[in-house]
Structure formats: C-alpha cells, structure tokens
Phi, psi and omega in degrees: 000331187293301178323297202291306206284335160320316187283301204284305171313311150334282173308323171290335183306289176297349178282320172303316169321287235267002165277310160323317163285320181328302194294353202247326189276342215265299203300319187305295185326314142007275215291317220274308167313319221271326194282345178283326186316301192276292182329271275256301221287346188260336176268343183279326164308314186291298184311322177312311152281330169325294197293306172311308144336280170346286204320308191299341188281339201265325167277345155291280197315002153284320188298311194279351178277322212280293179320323173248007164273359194289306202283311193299287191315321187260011147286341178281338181261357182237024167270314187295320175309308164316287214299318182308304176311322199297306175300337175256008163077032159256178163278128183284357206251310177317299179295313171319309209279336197284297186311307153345283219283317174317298157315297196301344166301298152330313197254334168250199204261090227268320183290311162315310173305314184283351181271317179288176185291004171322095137011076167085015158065194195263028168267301189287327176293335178271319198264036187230336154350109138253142187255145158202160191229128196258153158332291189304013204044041175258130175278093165291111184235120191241132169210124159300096164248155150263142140310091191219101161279124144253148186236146175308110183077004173228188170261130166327120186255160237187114187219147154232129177236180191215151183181120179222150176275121160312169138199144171302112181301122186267138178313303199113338231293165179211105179295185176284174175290342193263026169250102165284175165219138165253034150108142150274140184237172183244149171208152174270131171327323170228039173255156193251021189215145159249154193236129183264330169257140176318314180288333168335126163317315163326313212252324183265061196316123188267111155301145143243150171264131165236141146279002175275114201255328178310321186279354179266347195267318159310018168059021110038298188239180191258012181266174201239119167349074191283139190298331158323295191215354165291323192260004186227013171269143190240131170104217164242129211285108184239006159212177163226130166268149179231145175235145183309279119031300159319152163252019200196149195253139157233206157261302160246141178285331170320340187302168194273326175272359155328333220250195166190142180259102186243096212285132157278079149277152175272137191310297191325328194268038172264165142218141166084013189241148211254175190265136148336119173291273171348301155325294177303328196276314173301314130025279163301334171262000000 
C-alpha cells in the first residue's frame, strides 16, 4: 500500500512539472502576441500621419504652382489692358484691377483651389490681386493668401504666404517698315539655340521627386550636388528633385536651377544662334 501511494505521488508530481511547462510555454507565447499587438497599434497611427502630411505638402505646392500661374497670366493680360485704357484716356488702375482677377480666374483650376486649403478659395484670391507700376514701367502683381489645413487629431496648421510677378509694361512699339521680323522665338539667357515652341522640353522641365536620397548623396548617379540649395540645407534630406534636362540634384523645389528664364524675341535680332532640334523634330511630326 506504501508503494502503490508512493507510485501515485510520483506521478502527480510529474504531472504537475509538465503542466508548469505547458503554462510557462502558453504564458511567452501569450507575452510575445500581446507585444506584436501593442507595436502594430503604435506604429500604424504614425505611419498614417506620416502619409497624411506627404499628401498635404503635395497640395501645398500645387496651390502655390496655381497661384503663380493665376498671377503670371493676370499681370501680363493686365498690362496690356492698362496701355489700352491708357491710350483712350480712360482710368487704367481700375480696368487692370477688374481684369487681373478675371484673367486669374480663367487660368487656374477655380475647382481644385475651392476644394483645397486655400483660404476663402479662388474667389478671394483673384479679389486680393494688387496691381501696381513701379519706376521702371514695370507691373508688379502681388498676392497674400492663407493655407489652413485641418487633421483628425492634430493641430491645425496655418501658412501665409505672398508671391509677387513682375511683367514689363507694354509700349505700343510698332517697328518701322524696313525692320523685318521673321516671327518670334524663345530664348534662355544661356543657351547657343533658340525654340519656336514654348513647350519644348528644353525650355518646360519635367521634374521628378526620389526619396532614395542615398544614392545621389554617395555619388551614385550621374547628377551632381547643386550648389544652390542642396549644399546649403540644413536638417534632414527626405527627398530630392531632378529635373530630366538637369545636371543636379535638389532640395527645394522653389530653386532657381529648377527654373528656366525665357524671353520672346524677335528671330531677326538674333545672330549666330542655331534652331532647337527638337523643335524642329516636333514641327515635322
């Protein structure tokens, strides 16, 4: 009988050990889910904003592309309108100002601006349009907008920015009859070609964004450090822009080698600069 309770005691012993392990592998295993649980619940909220952000910065720099093509088109259509007005001996500031807001209207995307964080949409912004003429007969057309984002769970963010266009005041001139013109063309400050279309790849850069920021700052690729605004950034580099056309990589987009400076001349007054291939190949197609 001693034995037999001796066998039985045993046996309950080991059962308990190996229930003790069962309950010890069941508790990691547990402990290991609950911490993927928690990670997941904490990084997916980040990521979320992460994405939301991206979006919003891609809709400011639309809004500010909207803005300033709104503005280029209505100092240029409301210079020519002052000289009309001028010429019949009417007031010129008014009819600019009618005109400005109209043109600005006209030209950019009046639905995207009212959908977007603009401030008071593309209505308020064509009537906040200042027109003015500087010494130099030059039209200056300036506009102040605000930016008001809001996010689910964050603080509202909130920009005013100003962004204003020259345009050169038009003359009237009418050359003489022994001054021929053979039609205008565009030309860049350094370039050895002139372009009959506007649209030339040459002269309309197609930017791209990469966020693989490494291989260009390890020299990777064959564009190059700009001297503008890459080498002078402060913090940290979470994309870069390329323009196809380029030899350099940037940082901002607002740079200056982003851009290209373009002229309307008359082809006659040209000498030694040869026609664009490109044009010419577009032309021919």
């Amino acid at each position: 009988m001693f034995s037999c309770q001796k066998y039985f005691s045993e046996k309950a012993a080991q059962n308990d050990k190996k229930e003790a392990r069962n309950l010890k592998r069941t508790s990691f295993s547990a402990s290991k889910d609950g911490a993927a649980t928690v990670e997941a619940s904490l990084i997916l909220p980040l990521f979320l904003i992460v994405l939301l952000l991206l979006a919003s910065a891609g809709e400011f720099l639309m809004i500010h592309g909207q803005i300033a093509h709104g503005l280029k088109e209505a100092a240029c259509q409301a210079a020519t309108a002052e000289y009309a007005a001028g010429r019949a001996g009417k007031g010129g500031k008014i009819l600019s100002g009618i005109s400005a807001g109209a043109v600005f209207l006209s030209s950019v995307d009046r639905q995207f601006l009212d959908r977007s964080g603009l401030f008071g949409g593309s209505k308020k912004a064509a009537a906040s349009i200042r027109l003015t003429k500087n010494a130099k007969e030059e039209y200056e057309a300036q506009l102040t907008y605000t930016i008001r984002k809001e996010y689910p769970f964050l603080p509202e963010i909130t920009g005013v920015y100003t962004q204003k266009i020259r345009q050169k005041a038009m003359t009237g001139y009418v050359p003489d009859g022994d001054e021929r013109s053979e039609g205008m063309v565009y030309i860049t400050p350094h370039e050895s070609v002139y372009h009959t279309d506007l649209n030339c790849t040459h002269l309309a850069l197609d930017i791209s964004v990469d966020d693989e920021v490494e291989k260009y700052l390890k020299g990777k690729t064959a564009y190059k450090e700009c001297e503008k605004c890459t080498k002078y950034h402060d913090g940290e580099i979470v994309c870069l822009y390329v323009a196809k056309e380029g030899e350099a990589y940037h940082t901002d987009l607002s740079c200056s080698g982003l851009k290209r400076t373009v002229q309307q001349v008359d082809k006659s007054t040209l000498k030694g600069v040869k026609p664009c291939q490109r044009c010419k190949k577009q032309e021919d197609t």
